[in-house]
PyMOL commands that place a pseudoatom at each C-alpha (Angstrom):
pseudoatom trace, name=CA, resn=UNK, resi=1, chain=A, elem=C, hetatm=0, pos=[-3.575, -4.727, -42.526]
pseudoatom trace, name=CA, resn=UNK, resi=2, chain=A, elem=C, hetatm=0, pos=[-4.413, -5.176, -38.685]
pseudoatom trace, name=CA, resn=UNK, resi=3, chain=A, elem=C, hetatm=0, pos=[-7.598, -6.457, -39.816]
pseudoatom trace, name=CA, resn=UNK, resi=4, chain=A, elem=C, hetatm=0, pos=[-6.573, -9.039, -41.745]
pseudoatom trace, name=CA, resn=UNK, resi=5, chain=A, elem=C, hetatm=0, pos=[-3.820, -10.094, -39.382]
pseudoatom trace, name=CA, resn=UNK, resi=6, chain=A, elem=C, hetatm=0, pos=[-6.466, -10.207, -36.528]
pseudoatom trace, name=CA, resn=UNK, resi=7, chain=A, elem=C, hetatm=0, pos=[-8.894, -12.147, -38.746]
pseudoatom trace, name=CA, resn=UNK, resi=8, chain=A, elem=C, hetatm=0, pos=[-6.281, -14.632, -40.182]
pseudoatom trace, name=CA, resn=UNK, resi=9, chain=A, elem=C, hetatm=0, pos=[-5.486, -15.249, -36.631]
pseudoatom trace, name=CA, resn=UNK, resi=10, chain=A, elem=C, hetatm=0, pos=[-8.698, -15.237, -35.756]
pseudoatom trace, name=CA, resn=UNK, resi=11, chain=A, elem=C, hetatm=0, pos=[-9.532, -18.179, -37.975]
pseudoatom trace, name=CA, resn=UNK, resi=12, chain=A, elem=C, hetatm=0, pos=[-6.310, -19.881, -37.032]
pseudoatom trace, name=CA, resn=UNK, resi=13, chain=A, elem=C, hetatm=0, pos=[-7.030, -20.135, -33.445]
pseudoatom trace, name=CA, resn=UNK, resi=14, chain=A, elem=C, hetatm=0, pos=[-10.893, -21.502, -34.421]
pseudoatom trace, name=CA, resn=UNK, resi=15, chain=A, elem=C, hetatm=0, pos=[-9.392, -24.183, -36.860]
pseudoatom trace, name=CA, resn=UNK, resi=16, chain=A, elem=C, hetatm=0, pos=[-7.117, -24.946, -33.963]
pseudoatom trace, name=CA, resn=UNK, resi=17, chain=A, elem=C, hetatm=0, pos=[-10.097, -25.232, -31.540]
pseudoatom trace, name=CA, resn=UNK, resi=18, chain=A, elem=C, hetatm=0, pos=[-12.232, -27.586, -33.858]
pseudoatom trace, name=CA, resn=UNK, resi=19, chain=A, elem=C, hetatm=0, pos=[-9.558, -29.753, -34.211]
pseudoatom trace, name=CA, resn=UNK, resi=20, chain=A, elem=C, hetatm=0, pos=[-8.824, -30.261, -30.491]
pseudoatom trace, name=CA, resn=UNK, resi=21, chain=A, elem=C, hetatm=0, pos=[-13.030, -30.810, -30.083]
pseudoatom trace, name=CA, resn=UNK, resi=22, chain=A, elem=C, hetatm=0, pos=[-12.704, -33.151, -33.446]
pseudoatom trace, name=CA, resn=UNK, resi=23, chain=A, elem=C, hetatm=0, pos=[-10.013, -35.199, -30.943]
pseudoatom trace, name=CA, resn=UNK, resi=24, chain=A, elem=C, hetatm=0, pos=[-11.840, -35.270, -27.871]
pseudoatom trace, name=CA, resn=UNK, resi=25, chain=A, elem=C, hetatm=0, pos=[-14.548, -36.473, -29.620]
pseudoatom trace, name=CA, resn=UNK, resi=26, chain=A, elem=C, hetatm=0, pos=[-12.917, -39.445, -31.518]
pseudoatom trace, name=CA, resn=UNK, resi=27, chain=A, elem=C, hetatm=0, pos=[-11.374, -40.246, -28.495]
pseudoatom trace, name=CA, resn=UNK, resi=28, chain=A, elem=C, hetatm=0, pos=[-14.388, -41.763, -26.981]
pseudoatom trace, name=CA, resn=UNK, resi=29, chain=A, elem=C, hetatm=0, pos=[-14.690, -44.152, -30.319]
pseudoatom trace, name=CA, resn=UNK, resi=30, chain=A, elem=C, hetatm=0, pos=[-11.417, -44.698, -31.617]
pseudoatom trace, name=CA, resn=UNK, resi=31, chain=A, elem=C, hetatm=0, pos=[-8.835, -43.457, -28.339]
pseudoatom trace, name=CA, resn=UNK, resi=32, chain=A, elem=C, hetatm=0, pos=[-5.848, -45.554, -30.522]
pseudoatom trace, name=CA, resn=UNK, resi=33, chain=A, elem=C, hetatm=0, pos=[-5.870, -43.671, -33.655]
pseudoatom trace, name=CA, resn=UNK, resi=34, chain=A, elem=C, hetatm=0, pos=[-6.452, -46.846, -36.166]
pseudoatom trace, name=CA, resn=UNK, resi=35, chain=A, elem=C, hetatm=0, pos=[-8.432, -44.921, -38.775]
pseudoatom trace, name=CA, resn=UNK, resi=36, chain=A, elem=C, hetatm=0, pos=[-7.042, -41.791, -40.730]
pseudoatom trace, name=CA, resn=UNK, resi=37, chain=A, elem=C, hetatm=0, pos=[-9.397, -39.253, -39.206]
pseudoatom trace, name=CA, resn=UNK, resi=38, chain=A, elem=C, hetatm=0, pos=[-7.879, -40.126, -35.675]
pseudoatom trace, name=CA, resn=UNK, resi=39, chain=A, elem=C, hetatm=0, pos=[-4.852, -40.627, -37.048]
pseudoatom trace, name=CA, resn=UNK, resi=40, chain=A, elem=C, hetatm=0, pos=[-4.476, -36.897, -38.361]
pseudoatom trace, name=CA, resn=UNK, resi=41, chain=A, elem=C, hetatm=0, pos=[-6.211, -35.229, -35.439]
pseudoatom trace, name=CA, resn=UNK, resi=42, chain=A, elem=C, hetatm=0, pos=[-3.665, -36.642, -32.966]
pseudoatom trace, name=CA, resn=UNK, resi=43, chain=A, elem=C, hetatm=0, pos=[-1.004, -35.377, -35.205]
pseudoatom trace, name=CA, resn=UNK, resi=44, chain=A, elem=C, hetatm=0, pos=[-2.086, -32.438, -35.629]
pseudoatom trace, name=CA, resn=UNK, resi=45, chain=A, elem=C, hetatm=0, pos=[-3.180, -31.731, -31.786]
pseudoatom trace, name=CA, resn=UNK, resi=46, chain=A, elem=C, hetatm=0, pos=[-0.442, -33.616, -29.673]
pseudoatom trace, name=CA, resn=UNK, resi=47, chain=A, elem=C, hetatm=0, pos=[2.571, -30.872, -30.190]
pseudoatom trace, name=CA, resn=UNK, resi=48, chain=A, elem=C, hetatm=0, pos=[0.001, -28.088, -28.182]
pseudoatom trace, name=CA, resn=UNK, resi=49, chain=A, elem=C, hetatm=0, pos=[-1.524, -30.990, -25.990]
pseudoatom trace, name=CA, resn=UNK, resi=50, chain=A, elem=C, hetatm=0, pos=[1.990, -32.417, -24.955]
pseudoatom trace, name=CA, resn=UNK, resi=51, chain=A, elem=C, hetatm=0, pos=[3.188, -29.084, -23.598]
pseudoatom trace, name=CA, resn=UNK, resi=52, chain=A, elem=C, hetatm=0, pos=[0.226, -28.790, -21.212]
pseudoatom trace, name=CA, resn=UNK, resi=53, chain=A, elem=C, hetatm=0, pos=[-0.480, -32.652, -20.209]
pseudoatom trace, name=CA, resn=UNK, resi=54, chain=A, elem=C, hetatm=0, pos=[3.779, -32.200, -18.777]
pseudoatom trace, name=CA, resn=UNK, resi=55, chain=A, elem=C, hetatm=0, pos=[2.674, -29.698, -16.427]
pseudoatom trace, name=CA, resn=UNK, resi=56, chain=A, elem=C, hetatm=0, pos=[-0.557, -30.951, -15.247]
pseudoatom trace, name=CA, resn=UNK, resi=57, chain=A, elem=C, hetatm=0, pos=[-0.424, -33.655, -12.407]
pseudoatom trace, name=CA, resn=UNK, resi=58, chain=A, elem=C, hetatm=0, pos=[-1.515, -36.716, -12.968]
pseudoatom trace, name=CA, resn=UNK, resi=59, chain=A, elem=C, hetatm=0, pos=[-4.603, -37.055, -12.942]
pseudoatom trace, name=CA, resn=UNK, resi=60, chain=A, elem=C, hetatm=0, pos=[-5.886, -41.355, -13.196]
pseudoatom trace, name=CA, resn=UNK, resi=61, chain=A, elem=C, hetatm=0, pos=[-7.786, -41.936, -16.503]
pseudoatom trace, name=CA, resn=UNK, resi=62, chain=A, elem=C, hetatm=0, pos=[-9.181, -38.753, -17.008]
pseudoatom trace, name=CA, resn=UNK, resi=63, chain=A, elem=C, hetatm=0, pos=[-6.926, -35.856, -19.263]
pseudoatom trace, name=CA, resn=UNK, resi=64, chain=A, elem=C, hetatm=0, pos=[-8.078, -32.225, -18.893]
pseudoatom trace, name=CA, resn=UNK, resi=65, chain=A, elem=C, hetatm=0, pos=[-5.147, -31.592, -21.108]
pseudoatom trace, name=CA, resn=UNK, resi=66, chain=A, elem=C, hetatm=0, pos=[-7.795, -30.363, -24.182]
pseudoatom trace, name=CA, resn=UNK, resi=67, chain=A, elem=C, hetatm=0, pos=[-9.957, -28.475, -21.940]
pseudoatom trace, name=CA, resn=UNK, resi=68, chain=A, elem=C, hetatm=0, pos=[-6.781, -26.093, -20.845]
pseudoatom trace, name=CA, resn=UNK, resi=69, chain=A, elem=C, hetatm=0, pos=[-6.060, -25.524, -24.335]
pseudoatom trace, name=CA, resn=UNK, resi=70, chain=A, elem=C, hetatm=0, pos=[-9.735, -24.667, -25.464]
pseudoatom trace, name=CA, resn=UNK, resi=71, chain=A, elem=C, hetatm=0, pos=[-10.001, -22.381, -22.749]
pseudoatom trace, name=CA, resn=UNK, resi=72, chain=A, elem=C, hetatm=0, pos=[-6.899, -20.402, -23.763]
pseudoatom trace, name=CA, resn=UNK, resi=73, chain=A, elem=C, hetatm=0, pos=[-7.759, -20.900, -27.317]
pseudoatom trace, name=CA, resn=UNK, resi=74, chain=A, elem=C, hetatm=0, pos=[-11.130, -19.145, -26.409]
pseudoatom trace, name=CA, resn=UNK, resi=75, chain=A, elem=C, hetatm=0, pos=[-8.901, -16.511, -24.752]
pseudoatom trace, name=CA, resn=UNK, resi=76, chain=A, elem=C, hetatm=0, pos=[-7.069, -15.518, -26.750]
pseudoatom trace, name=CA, resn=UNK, resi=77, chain=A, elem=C, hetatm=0, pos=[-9.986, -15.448, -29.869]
pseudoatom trace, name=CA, resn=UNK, resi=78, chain=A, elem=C, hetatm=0, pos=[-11.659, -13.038, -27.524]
pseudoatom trace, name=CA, resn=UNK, resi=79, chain=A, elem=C, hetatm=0, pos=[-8.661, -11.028, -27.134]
pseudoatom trace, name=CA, resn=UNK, resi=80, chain=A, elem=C, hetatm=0, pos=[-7.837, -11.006, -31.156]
pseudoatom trace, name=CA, resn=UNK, resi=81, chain=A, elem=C, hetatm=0, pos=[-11.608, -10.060, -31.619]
pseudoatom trace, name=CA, resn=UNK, resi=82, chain=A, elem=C, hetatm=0, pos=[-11.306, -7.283, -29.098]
for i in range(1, 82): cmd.bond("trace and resi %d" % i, "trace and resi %d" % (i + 1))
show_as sticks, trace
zoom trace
């Protein structure tokens, strides 16, 4: 049963991370969200970026909001996997 837990989360946490690179990424071609693909990745990543981007300063033009989640996200997959 811990197996599968860790393994379900496991996957969870990778889904998560591929979705926050999938935004970073469309960012750079469609930043507004006009098509459905950006549409659904902003969705789906703003309620963890949100969180962060209120307690980082501000920082101009540049948001290292998606970088401080992938690093935890890789955190904590190394700690599941451990």
């Amino acid at each position: 049963m811990a197996a599968f837990l860790a393994n379900f989360v496991s996957l969870l946490v990778f889904v998560l991370w591929l979705l926050v690179l999938g935004r970073v990424i469309v960012s750079w071609v469609d930043p507004l969200g006009r098509n459905a693909l950006s549409a659904f990745l902003i969705q789906t990543t703003e309620p963890f970026l949100a969180p962060i981007r209120r307690m980082l300063p501000p920082t101009g033009m540049i948001d290292f909001s998606p970088l401080i989640l992938m690093l935890i996200l890789g955190v904590i997959l190394r700690v599941v996997r451990f």
